[in-house]
C-alpha positions in Angstrom: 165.7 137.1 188.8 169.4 137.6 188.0 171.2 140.5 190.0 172.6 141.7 186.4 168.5 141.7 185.5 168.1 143.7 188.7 170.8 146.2 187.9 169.9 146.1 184.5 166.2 147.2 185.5 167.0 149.7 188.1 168.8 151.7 184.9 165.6 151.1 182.6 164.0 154.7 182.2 160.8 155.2 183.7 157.9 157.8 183.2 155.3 158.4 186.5 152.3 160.1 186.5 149.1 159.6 187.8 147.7 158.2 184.8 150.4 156.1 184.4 150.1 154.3 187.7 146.8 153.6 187.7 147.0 152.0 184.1 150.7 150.0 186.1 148.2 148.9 188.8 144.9 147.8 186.3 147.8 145.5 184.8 149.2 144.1 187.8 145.6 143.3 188.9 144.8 141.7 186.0 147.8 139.7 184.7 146.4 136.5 186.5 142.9 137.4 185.6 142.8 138.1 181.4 138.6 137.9 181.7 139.0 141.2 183.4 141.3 142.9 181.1 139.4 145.7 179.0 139.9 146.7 175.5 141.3 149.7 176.2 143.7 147.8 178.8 145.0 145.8 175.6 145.5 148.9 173.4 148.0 150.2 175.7 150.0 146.6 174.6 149.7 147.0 171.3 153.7 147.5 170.0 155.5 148.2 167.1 156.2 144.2 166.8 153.0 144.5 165.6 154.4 146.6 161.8 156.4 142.9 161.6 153.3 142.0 160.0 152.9 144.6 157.5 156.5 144.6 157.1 155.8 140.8 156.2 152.6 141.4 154.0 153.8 144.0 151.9 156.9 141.8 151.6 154.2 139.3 149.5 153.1 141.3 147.6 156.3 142.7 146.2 157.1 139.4 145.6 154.2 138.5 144.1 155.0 141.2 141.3 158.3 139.7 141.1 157.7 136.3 139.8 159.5 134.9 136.6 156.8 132.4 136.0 153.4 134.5 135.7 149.8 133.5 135.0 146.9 135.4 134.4 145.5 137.4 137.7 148.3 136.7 139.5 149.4 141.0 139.2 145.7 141.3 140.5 146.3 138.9 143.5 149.0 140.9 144.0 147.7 144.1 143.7 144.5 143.0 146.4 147.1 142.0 148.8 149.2 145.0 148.3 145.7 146.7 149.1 145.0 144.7 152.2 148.6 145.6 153.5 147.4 149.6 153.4 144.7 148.6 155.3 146.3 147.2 158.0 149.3 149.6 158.1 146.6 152.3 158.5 145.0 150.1 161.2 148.2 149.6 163.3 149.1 153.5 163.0 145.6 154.4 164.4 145.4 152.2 166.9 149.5 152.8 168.2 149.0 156.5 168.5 145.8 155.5 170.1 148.0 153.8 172.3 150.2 156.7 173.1 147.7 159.6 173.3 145.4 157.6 175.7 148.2 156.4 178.3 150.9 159.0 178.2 154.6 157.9 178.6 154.1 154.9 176.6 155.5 156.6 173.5 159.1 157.6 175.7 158.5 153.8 176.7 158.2 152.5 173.7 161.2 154.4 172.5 163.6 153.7 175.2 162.2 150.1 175.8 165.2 147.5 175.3 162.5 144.8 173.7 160.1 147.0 171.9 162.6 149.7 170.3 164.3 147.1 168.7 161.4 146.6 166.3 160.5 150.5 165.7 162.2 149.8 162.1 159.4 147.2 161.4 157.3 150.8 161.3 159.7 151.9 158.6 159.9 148.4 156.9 156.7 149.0 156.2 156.6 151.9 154.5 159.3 150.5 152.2 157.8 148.2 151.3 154.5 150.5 150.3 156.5 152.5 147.9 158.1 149.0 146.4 154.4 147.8 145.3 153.3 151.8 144.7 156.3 151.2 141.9 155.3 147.8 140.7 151.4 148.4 140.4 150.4 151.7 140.7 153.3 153.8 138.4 152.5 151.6 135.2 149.4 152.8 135.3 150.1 156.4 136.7 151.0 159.8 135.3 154.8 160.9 135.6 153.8 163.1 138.7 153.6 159.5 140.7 157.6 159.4 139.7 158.1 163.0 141.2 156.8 161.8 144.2 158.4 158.5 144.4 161.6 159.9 143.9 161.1 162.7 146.9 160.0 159.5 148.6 163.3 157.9 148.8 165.3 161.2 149.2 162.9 161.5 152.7 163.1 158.0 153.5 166.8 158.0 153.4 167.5 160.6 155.4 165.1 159.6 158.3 166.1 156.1 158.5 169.6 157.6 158.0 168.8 158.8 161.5 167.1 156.5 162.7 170.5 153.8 162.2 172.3 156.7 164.0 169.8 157.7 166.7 169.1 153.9 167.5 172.9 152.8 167.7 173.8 155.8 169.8 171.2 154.7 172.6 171.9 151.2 172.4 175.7 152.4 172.6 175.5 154.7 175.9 173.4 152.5 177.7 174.0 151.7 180.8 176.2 148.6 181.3 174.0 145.5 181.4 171.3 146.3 179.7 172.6 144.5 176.6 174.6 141.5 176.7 176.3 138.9 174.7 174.0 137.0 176.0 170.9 138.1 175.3 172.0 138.7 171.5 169.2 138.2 169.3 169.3 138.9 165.3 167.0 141.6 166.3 170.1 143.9 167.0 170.2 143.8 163.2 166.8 145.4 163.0 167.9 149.0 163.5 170.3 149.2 160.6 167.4 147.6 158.0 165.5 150.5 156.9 168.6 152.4 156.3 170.0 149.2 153.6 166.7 148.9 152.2 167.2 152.4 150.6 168.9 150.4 148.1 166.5 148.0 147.8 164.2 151.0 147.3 166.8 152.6 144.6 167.1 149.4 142.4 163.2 149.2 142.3 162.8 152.6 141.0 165.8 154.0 139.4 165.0 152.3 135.5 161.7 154.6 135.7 163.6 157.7 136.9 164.3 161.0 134.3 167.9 160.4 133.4 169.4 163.4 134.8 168.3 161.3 138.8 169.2 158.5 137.5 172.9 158.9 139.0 172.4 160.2 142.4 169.6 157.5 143.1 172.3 155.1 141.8 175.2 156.3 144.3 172.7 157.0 147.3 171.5 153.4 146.9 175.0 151.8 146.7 175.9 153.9 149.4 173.2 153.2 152.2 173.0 149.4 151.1 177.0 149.6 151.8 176.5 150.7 155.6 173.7 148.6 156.0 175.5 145.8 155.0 178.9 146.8 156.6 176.9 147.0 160.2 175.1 144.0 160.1 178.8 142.3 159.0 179.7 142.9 162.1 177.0 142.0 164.1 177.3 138.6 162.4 180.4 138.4 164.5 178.9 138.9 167.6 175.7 136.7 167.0 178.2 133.8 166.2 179.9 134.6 169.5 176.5 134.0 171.1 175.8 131.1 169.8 179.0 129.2 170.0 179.4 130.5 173.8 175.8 130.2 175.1 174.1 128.0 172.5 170.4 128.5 170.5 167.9 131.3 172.0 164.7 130.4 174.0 162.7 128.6 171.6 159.9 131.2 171.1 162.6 133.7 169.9 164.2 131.0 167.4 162.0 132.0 164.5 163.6 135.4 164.8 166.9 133.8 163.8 165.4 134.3 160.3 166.1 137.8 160.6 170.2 137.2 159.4 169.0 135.9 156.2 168.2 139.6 155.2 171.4 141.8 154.9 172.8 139.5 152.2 169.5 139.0 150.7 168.9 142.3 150.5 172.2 143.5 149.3 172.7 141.2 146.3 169.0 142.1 145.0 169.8 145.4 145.6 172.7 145.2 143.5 171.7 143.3 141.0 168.9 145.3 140.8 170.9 149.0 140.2 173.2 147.6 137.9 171.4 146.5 135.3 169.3 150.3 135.5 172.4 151.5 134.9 172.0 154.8 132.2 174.9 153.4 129.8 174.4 156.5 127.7 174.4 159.4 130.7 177.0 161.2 132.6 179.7 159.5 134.5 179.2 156.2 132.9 178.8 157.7 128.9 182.2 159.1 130.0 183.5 155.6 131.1 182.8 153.2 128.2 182.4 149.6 129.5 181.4 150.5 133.5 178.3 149.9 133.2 178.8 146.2 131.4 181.2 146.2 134.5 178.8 146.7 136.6 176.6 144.1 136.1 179.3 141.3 136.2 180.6 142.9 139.6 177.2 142.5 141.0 175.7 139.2 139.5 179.1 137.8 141.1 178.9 139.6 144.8 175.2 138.4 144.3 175.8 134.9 144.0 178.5 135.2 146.5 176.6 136.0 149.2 173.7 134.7 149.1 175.2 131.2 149.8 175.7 133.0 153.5 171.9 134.2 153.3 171.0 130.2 152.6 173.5 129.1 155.4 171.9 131.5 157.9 168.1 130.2 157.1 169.2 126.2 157.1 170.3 127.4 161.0 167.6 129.1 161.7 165.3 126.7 160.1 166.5 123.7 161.8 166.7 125.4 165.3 162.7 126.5 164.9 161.9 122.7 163.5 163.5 121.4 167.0 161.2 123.4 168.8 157.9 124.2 167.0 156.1 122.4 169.6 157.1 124.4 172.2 156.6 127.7 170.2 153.6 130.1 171.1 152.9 133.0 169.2 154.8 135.9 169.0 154.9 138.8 166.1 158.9 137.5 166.0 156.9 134.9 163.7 157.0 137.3 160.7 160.4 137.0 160.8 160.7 133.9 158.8 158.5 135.5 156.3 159.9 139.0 155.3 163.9 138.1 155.3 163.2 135.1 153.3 161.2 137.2 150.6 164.7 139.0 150.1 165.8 135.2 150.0 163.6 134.4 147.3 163.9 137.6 145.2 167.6 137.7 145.3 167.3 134.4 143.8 165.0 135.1 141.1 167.4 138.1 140.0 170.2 135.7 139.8 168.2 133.6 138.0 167.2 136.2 135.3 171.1 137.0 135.2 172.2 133.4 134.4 168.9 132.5 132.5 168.4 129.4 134.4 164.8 128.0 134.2 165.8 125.9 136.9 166.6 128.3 139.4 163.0 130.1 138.7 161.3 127.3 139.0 163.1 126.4 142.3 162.0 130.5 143.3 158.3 129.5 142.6 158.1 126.8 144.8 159.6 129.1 147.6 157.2 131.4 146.7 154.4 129.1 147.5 155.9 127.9 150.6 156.1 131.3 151.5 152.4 132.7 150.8 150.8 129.3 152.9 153.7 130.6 156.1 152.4 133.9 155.5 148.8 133.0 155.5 149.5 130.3 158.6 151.3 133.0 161.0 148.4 135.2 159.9 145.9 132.9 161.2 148.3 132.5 164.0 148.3 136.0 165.2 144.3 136.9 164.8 144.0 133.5 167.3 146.6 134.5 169.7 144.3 137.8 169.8 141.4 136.1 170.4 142.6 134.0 172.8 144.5 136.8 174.6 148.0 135.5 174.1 149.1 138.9 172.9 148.0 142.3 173.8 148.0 141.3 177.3 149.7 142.6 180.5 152.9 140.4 181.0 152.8 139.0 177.2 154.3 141.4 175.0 157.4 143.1 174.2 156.9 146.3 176.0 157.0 144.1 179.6 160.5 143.5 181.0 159.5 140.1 181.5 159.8 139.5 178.1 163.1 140.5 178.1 164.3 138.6 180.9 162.8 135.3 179.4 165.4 135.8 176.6 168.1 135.5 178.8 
């Protein structure tokens, strides 16, 4: 161990109680013994990594719904998947705050941890991406009072992910020095801002539904959060590429999180395709202003198209850096990550492709879409073996253990 991972350590907040230290010295005991490990042991492992597979299944399902080239059941595949992502976002909240009732200080842990607070926005992700299939499946279907509550869904959503961004950053800025590096710069630093940008996301998917007279403030709130969103993770770009150029790829069980950069400009261009062409011609500011709404749509088909080429360059990295590797890769719930960015990947593309009516390109979207679904369904697979065979929720093997953070030095 490094003297900078010593220092770094000695800052790292800790919580003692009797409890606590009898749970510290069952792991200790039985990090070289896993036969001996309880249940109850392992649910005091279980992290918010684990939401990257919700995050990740719900992410299939929205783009299930999105498809240009539909058949008949595929909405209904759709809609049992969207199902089977409530019940295991349900499943992960019981069994985390199971987690943090039955060994107290593991919620101040979990929140102060420099691993395992950098994927408390998976929690959030998820959500997201509940009220995105709630929109696509449930509010055709639905009376207007599912729009009411949509709407006060994003309003909420905004504002605590809004402080979330905030809250997250401000730790993560007065730190104490070490504890983050160039070094040990992951994509994951990303993950904090996410939630916040997806509120545009979240806007484009249900302003067109919305009672004119919300239509608007949905409209600039969306712009707006998707504009920091994207701003922040701009400049994280910078230092990522620092990272690599000066100390080269990550460890290769963290390379699949490299997937994680394809989202901000995925994100942002289906995000504004998507508000632009929900645009209320006919209402308020843009009655007044004949021709910004037309305007509008060119502006974002173009900023679209312009980005996404860096959303494409950032997965042919990250994708060649994990095929190097894959043999060396054990699981981790960073896995998800080259499932939920690339969704953005795929949708964005589909929206361009409706914009420029190219065939070609949706075609080219539905064979990413199946790629996608057999990932999904492999890293699924995946993960319930790793479970089984005690690879994760484990002493030592997760990312609430500093260990984990010092192998991704």
């Amino acid at each position: 161990m490094t003297s900078s991972t010593r220092q770094r350590r000695s800052h790292l907040p800790t919580v003692e109680s009797n409890h606590g230290s009898e749970s510290e010295r069952l792991d200790k005991d039985n990090l070289h013994d896993p036969e001996k490990v309880t249940f109850r042991q392992r649910i005091k492992h279980f992290t918010f990594a684990w939401f990257a597979g919700t995050m990740a299944t719900g992410g299939i399902a929205t783009l299930l719904n999105a498809q240009p080239n539909q058949f008949t059941g595929l909405k209904t595949i759709g809609k049992v998947v969207f199902i089977y992502d409530l019940v295991l976002f349900v499943a992960f909240t019981a069994i985390i705050s199971a987690r943090f009732v039955m060994f107290r200080g593991t919620f101040m842990s979990a929140l102060t941890h420099p691993t395992e607070s950098l994927f408390i926005p998976t929690f959030f992700l998820s959500i997201v991406n509940i009220f995105d299939c709630i929109q696509a499946y449930a509010v055709p279907v639905c009376g207007t009072w599912l729009l009411v509550v949509q709407r006060i869904a994003f309003w909420i959503y905004l504002a605590c992910t809004f402080l979330l961004a905030v809250g997250q950053y401000t730790y993560l800025f007065t730190a104490p020095p070490n504890r983050l590096t160039v070094q040990s710069m992951t994509p994951s630093w990303l993950l904090p801002i996410f939630p916040a940008m997806l509120t545009g996301t979240f806007a484009s998917q249900i302003v067109s539904t919305q009672p004119e007279q919300h239509q608007a403030t949905i409209i600039v709130a969306g712009i707006t959060m998707q504009g920091l969103g994207w701003m922040v993770s701009f400049l994280m770009y910078g230092v990522y590429i620092t990272r690599l150029m000066q100390y080269g790829l990550p460890e290769p069980k963290l390379r699949p999180g490299m997937f994680i950069a394809v989202g901000p400009p995925s994100f942002t261009g289906l995000a504004l395709i998507g508000i632009s062409t929900s645009v209320p011609s006919d209402y308020g500011v843009f009655a007044a202003n004949q021709g910004m709404a037309e305007m509008m749509k060119q502006l974002a088909l173009l900023l679209a198209i312009f980005i996404w080429a860096l959303a494409f360059w950032f997965f042919c990295i990250a994708l060649v850096a994990t095929l190097q590797t894959v043999k060396q890769m054990s699981f981790k719930c960073v896995w998800y990550a080259m499932i939920f960015p690339n969704v953005g990947l795929t949708i964005a593309l589909i929206q361009i492709g409706k914009q420029l009516l190219s065939p070609a390109i949706q075609w080219i979207t539905s064979i990413m879409t199946i790629i996608l679904i057999g990932l999904w369904l492999f890293v699924m697979v995946a993960h319930a073996r790793a479970v089984v065979q005690k690879q994760v929720m484990m002493p030592g093997l997760d990312e609430d253990n500093d260990q984990y953070e010092d192998d991704n030095q």
